[in-house]
Each structure stands twice: as C-alpha cells, then as structure tokens.
C-alpha positions in Angstrom: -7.9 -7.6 -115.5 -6.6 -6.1 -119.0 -6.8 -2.7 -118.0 -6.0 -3.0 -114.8 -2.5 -4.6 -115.6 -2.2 -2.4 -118.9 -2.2 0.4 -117.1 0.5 -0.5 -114.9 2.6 -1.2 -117.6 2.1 1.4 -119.5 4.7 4.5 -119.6 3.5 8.0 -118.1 4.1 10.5 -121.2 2.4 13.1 -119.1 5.1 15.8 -117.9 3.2 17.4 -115.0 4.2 15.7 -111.6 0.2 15.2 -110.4 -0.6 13.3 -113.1 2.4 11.3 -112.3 1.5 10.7 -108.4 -2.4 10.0 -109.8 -0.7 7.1 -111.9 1.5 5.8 -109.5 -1.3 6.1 -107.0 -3.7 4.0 -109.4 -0.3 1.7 -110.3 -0.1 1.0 -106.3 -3.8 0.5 -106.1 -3.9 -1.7 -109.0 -1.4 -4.2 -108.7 -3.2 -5.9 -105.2 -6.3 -5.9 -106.7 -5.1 -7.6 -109.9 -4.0 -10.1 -107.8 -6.9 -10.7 -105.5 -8.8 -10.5 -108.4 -7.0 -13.4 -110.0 -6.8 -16.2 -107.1 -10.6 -15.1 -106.4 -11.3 -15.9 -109.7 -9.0 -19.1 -110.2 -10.5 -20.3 -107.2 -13.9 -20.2 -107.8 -13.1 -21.6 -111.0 -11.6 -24.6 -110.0 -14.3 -25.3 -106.7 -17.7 -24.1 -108.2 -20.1 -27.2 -109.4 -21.9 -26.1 -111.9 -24.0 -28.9 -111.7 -24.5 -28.7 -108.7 -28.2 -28.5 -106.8 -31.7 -30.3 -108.4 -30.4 -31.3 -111.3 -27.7 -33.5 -110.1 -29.6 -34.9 -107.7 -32.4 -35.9 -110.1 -29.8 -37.6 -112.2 -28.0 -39.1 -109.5 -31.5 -40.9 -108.5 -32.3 -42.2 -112.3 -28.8 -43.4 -112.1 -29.1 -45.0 -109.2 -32.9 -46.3 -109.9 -31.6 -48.1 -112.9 -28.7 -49.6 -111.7 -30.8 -51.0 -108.8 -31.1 -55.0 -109.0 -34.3 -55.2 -107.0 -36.9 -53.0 -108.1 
C-alpha cells in the first residue's frame, strides 16, 4: 500500500514525455487498486474470526459442560 500510494505522490523529475505517460499510466492504475486494496483489507479485518472452526467449538462445549446443572 506504501508504494503504491508513494508513487503517486511522488513528482516525475524525468524530462522525457514516455516516462511521463508510463507514470501517469501507473498513477491511474494505482490509485483504484489502492483503494480496493484497502476496503478488501479493512473488511476482512473487521469480519474474519480468527477463532473460528474446532477450537471454538471445543471450548464452547467445556463451557457449556461445566455450566450445565445436571450432569
């Protein structure tokens, strides 16, 4: 995500004009991806469960074995 947005930001000093279309090219590219990049990435931060398959289960049964009144 660094580069990607670095390299947008970053002036061309190059003075020949295809390395300016190459960069604006790349800036054009770049900036959509960053994006998608980011809410992909936000999102499966903030649904993922880590804990989430046979461990959690397992300890959801002890949990629920000990709180159980009749055994």
């Amino acid at each position: 995500m660094g580069l990607l947005i670095g390299t947008t930001f970053y002036p061309v000093i190059s003075t020949t004009r295809r390395h300016k279309l190459i960069m604006w090219c790349f800036r054009l590219a770049a900036i959509p991806l960053a994006i998608i990049l980011y809410v992909v990435l936000v999102r499966n931060f903030y649904t993922a469960d880590p804990y989430a398959g046979e461990l959690s289960t397992r300890t959801h049964r002890l949990t629920q074995h000990s709180h159980d009144p009749d055994p």
